[in-house]
N, C-alpha and C positions, 0 to 999 in steps of 0.2 A: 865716363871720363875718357875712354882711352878709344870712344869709334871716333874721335876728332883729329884732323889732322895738327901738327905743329902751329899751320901756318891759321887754320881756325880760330887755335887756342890765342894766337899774336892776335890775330883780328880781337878777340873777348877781350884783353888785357889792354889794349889800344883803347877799345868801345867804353872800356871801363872806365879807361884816366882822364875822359871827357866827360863834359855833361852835354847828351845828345848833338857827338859830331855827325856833320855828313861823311858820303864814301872819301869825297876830297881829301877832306882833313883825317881822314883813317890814313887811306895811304899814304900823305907826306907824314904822319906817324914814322908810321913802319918804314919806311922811306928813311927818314932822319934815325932811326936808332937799328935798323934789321937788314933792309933789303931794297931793292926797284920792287915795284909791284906795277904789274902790267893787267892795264884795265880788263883785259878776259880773263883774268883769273879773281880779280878783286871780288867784283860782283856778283858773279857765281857761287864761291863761297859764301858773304855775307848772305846771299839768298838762303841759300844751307841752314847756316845757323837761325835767321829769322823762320826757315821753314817745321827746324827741331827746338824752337819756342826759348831756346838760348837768347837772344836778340829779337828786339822789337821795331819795326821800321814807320817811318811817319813821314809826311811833307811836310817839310818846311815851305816851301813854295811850289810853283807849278813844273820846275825842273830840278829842284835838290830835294831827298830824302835826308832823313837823320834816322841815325839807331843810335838804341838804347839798349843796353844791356838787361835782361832780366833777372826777377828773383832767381829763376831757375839757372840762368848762366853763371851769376854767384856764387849759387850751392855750387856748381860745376869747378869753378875756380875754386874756391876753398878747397874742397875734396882734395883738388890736384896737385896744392898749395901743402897739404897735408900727406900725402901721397911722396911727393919730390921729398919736402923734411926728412920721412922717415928714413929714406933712404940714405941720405946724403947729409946725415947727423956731423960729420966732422965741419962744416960751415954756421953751425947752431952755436 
């Protein structure tokens, strides 16, 4: 849970409230609610996550991928989801 960065974790949580976005519509995401994301950091990352089986990536077409979040990134979310809770009980 905790070798990810913040901005990993925004990419999973982004990947998640879609149903298989491309990288575009990831970062006007994160964009619209977090940050700029500047396309050398976007893609790198996401590699990251598809490379530690978090994230799964596929063609849509001959120039857009889409990722999907996996079982594993899930468990990953929930954990951290459970994790943040215990801590910070007075927002419960």
């Amino acid at each position: 849970m905790f070798n990810l960065t913040g901005f990993q974790r925004d990419l999973l949580y982004a990947i998640s409230s879609q149903s298989k976005p491309s990288g575009q519509e990831i970062k006007e995401i994160l964009e619209r609610d977090v940050e700029e994301v500047r396309h050398g950091r976007l893609y790198p990352n996401l590699d990251t996550l598809v490379e530690q089986d978090y994230v799964e990536k596929g063609e849509l077409d001959r120039r857009t991928n889409y990722y999907e979040i996996t079982e594993k990134g899930e468990q990953l979310l929930r954990e951290r989801r459970e994790w943040e809770n215990d801590r910070v009980d007075f927002l419960s």
